[in-house]
N, C-alpha and C positions, 0 to 999 in steps of 0.2 A: 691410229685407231682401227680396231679389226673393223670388215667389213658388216657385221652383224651386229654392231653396235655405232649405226645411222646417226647423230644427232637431230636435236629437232630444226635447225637451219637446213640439214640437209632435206627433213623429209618437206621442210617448207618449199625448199627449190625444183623437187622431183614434185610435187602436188602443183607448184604455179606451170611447169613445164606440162604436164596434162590437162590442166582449165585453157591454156592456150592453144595446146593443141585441137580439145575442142572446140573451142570458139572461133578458131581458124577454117574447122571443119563448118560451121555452123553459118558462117558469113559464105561462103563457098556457095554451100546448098542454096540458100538463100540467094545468092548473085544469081545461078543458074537455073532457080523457078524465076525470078523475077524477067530474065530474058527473057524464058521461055514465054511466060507470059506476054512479055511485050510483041514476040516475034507470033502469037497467034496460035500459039502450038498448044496451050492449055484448054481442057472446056470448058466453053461457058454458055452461054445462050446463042451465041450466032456461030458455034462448032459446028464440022460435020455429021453430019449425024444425029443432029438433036432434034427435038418433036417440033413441026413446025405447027403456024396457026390455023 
């Protein structure tokens, strides 16, 4: 089969191969705010720099 005539299993397997790859991306991000957050580094009300009482 030439290459310009894709089936639809293939363009199934090239489409789950980039929903994974975002989703890979997406758990990442996600891991890396959520550290951040725990390690203090995000603002929130007791950041540096925030308006005190």
């Amino acid at each position: 089969m030439p290459a310009a005539e894709l089936g639809p299993a293939h363009n199934l397997l090239e489409r789950h191969a980039r929903e994974t790859a975002l989703d890979h991306r997406a758990e990442l991000v996600g891991r890396l705010l959520h550290g951040l957050q725990q390690a203090g580094l995000l603002l929130g009300k007791d950041a540096a720099g925030s308006a005190q009482p």
